[in-house]
C-alpha positions in Angstrom: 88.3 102.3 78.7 90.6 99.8 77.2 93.8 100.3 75.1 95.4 98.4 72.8 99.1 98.1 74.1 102.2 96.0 71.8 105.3 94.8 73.8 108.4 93.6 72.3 108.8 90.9 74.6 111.2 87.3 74.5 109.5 84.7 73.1 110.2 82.5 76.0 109.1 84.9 78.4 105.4 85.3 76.4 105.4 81.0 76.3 105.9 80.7 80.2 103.7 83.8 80.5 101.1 82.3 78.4 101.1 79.2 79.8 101.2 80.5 83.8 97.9 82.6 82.4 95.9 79.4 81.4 96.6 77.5 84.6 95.3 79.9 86.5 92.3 80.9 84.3 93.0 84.2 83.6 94.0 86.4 80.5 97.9 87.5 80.3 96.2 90.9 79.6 94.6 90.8 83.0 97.5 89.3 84.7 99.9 92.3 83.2 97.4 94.9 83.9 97.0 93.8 87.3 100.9 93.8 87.7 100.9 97.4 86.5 98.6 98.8 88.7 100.1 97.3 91.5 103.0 99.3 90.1 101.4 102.7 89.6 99.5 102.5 92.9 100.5 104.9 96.1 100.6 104.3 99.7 97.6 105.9 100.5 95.8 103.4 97.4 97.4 100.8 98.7 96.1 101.2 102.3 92.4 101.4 100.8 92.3 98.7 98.7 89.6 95.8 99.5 91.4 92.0 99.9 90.7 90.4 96.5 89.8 86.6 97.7 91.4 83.9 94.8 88.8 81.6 93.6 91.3 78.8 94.9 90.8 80.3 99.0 87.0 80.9 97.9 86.6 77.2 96.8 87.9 76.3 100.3 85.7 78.2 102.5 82.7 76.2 104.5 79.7 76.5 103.0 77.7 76.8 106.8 76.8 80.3 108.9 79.7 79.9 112.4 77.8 81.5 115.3 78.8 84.5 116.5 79.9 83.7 119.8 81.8 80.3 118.4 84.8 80.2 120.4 87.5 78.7 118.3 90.0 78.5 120.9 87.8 76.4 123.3 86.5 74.2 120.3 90.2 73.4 119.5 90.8 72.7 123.0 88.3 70.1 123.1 89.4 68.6 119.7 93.2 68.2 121.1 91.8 67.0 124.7 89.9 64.2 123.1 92.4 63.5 120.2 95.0 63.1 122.7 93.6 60.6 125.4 
C-alpha cells in the first residue's frame, strides 16, 4: 500500500536529489524509500535479506553457462604463465 508523504526539504538538496535519481534510472520516491527501510530494518532483517544485483553488475555478467568443475585458479595460472613468457 502506498502513501502519499510531503517533505519540507532545501531546494538544492531536492535538485542534486533529483538529478542523482535520473542518472541512475530510478524514482527519488524509490530511492528515499529504499533509504528508509534500510533505516527501519533490524539485525535479524538485515541478515535475511537477498543481495539486490544493480543493473550496472547485471549488464556485466557473461552471458555463457561456466562448468562446474572450472577451476579458476588453474585457468588464471595458465593465462599469467603464457602472458608472461
Amino acid at each position: 500500500m502506498n502513501t502519499k508523504l510531503t517533505l519540507k526539504l532545501n531546494k538544492d538538496i531536492i535538485d542534486k536529489a533529483k538529478e542523482y535519481a535520473s542518472e541512475h534510472n530510478r524514482s527519488l520516491s524509490a530511492i528515499i524509500e529504499a533509504y528508509l527501510k534500510a533505516l527501519t530494518l533490524s539485525k535479524k532483517e538485515e541478515k535475511n535479506l537477498p543481495v539486490e544485483i544493480s543493473s550496472f553488475v547485471r549488464s556485466l555478467s557473461i552471458k555463457s553457462e561456466i562448468p562446474a568443475d572450472f577451476d579458476y585458479k588453474k585457468e588464471l595460472g595458465d593465462y599469467y604463465t603464457e602472458k608472461y613468457k
